[in-house]
C-alpha positions in Angstrom: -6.0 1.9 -10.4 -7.6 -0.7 -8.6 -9.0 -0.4 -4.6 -8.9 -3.4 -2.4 -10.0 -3.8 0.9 -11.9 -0.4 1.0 -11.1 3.3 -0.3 -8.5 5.5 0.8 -7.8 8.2 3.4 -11.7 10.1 3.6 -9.9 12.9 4.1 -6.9 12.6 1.7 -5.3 12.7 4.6 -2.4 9.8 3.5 1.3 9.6 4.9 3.6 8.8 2.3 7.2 7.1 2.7 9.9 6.4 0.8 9.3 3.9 -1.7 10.5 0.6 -1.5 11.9 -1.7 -4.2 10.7 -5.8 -4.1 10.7 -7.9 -6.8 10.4 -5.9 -9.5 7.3 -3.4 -7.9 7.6 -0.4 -6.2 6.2 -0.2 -3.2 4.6 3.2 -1.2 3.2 2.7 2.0 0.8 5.2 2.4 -0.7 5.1 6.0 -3.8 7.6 7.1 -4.3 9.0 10.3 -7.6 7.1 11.9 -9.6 7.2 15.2 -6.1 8.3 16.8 -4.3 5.4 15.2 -2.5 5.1 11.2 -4.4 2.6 8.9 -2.4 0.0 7.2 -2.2 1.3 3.5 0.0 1.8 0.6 0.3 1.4 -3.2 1.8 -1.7 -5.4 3.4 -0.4 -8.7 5.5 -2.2 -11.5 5.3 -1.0 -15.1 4.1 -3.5 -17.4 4.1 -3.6 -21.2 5.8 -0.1 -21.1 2.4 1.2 -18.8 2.7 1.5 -15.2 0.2 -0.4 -13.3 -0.9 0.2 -9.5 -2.9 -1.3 -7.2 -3.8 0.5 -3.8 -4.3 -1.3 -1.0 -6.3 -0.7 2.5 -6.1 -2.9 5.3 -8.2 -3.1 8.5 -4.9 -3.3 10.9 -4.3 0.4 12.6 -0.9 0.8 14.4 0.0 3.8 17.6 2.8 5.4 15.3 3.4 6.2 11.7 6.6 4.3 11.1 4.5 1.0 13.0 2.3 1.9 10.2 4.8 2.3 7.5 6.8 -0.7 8.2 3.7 -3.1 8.4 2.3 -1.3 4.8 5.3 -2.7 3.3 5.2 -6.1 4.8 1.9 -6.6 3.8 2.4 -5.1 0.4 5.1 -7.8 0.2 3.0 -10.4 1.2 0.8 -9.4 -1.9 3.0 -9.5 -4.0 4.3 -13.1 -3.2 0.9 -14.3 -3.3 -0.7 -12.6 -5.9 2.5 -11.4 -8.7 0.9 -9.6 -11.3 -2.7 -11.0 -10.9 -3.2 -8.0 -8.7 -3.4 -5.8 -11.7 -6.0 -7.7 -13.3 
């Protein structure tokens, strides 16, 4: 597994949701409670070549509720994924 834009929860302290299908990848937003806020986080997944392949994400945007949190993990996971494809597993 691969870390971009930081490390996870210090506290393993993540928030998952219910996984969402795009594309081909799984997506789990996976938010952490923060300085009184959820951090903008999750996990990009697709099996490749019969192995599955993730790439965690962190992001520096922090939202008042966990569902503002969730919802924008997944946007921004999509937004990976259309920019990036499978590039983010290399």
């Amino acid at each position: 597994m691969r870390l971009a834009g930081g490390g996870g929860a210090p506290d393993g302290k993540e928030l998952s949701a219910e996984p969402v299908e795009y594309k081909g990848y799984r997506i789990r937003p996976a938010p952490y409670p923060a300085k009184g806020q959820y951090q903008t986080a999750g996990v990009i997944e697709k099996e490749i070549g019969g192995e599955m392949k993730a790439h965690r994400f962190v992001r520096a945007e922090t939202h008042a509720s966990k569902d503002d949190a969730v919802s924008f993990s997944v946007a921004k996971a999509r937004q990976i994924i259309d920019e990036q494809g499978d590039r983010i597993f290399s």
